[in-house]
C-alpha positions in Angstrom: -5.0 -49.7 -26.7 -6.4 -51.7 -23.7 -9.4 -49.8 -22.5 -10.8 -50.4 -18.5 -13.7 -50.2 -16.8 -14.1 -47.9 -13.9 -15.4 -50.4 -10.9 -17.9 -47.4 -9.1 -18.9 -45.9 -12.8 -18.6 -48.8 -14.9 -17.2 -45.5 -18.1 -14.1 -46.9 -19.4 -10.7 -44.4 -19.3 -7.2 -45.5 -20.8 -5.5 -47.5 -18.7 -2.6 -45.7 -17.1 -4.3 -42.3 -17.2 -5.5 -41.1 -14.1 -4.7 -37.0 -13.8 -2.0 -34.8 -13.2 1.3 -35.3 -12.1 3.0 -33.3 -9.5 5.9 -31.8 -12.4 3.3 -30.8 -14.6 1.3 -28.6 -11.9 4.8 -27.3 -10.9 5.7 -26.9 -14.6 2.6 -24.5 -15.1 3.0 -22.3 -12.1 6.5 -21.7 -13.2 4.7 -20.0 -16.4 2.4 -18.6 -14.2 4.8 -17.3 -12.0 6.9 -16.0 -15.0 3.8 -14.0 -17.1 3.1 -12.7 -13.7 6.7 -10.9 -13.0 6.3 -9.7 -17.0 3.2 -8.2 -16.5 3.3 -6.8 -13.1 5.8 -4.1 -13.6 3.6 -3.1 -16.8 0.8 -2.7 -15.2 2.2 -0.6 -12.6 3.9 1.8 -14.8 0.3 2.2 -16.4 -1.7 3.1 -13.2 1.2 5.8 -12.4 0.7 7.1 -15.8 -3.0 7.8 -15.3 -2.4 8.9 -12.1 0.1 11.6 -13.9 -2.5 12.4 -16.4 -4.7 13.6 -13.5 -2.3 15.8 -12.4 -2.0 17.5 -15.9 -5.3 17.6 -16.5 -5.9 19.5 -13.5 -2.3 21.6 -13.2 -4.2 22.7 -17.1 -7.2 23.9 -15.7 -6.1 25.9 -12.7 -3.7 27.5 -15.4 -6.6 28.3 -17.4 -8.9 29.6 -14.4 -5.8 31.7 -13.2 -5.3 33.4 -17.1 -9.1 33.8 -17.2 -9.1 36.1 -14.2 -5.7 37.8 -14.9 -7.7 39.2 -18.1 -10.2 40.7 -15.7 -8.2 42.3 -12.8 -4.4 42.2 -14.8 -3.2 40.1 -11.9 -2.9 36.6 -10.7 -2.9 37.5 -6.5 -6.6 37.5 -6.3 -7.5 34.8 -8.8 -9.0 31.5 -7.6 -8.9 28.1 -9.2 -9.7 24.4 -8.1 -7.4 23.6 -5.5 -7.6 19.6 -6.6 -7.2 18.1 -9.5 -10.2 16.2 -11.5 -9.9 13.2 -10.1 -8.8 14.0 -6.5 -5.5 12.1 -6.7 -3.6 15.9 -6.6 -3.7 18.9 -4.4 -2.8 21.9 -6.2 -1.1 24.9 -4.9 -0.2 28.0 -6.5 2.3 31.1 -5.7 2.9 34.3 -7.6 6.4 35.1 -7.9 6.5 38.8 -10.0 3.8 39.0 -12.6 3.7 34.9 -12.7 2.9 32.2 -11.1 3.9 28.6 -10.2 1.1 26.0 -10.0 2.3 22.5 -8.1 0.5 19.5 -7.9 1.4 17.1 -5.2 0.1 13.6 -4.0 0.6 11.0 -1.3 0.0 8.1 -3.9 2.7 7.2 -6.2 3.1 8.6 -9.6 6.6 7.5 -10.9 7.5 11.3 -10.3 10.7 12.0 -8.0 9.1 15.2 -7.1 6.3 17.0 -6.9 4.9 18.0 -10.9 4.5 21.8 -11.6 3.6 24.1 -14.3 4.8 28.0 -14.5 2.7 30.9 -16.4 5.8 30.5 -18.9 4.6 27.0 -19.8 7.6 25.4 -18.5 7.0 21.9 -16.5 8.6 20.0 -14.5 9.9 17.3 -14.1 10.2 16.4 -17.7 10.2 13.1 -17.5 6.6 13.4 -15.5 5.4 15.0 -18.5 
């Protein structure tokens, strides 16, 4: 090994090695590049997913705020809840349809959800694949 003196510094460095070359920058933002399209779509299926859980959260406590007054006056027309969800990601809505009612929780941002996500006094919701 031939070692060579640097002529500003006067340290000594192998001879022949300077920094890096222009294939192995390229070489690692390829890997960069390809963690990054791996991890991006993750990531964005997460934040839709907690965005979800915002909705249920609050779809769950207008439910219970509506059932609360329906065992006080024995019907849901004059019951009021919280009209957003915890979070304010949702605007909830509600309409009474017989002696039941449809809650639906809608939002500008996006969730994954083709549609808005609602809960009935049945306990069906929809769409299933939002819940």
């Amino acid at each position: 090994m031939s070692y060579v003196s640097h002529p500003s510094t006067g340290r000594s460095f192998l001879k022949g090695q300077r920094g890096f070359t222009l294939i192995e920058l390229m070489i690692v933002l390829v890997i960069i590049g390809i963690v990054a399209s791996i991890a991006y779509p993750s990531y964005t299926r997460y934040v839709q997913k907690s965005v979800r859980t915002d909705a249920h959260a609050g779809l769950m406590q207008a439910a219970s705020e509506l059932e609360r007054c329906y065992t006080r006056s024995y019907t849901y027309s004059d019951c009021t809840f919280s009209e957003n969800s915890p979070e304010n990601n949702y605007k909830i809505s509600k309409s009474i349809n017989g002696n039941g009612y449809l809650l639906t929780a809608k939002t500008k941002q996006s969730d994954g959800c083709t549609g808005d996500i609602t809960l009935s006094s049945s306990g069906e919701r929809l769409p299933n694949g939002c819940w």
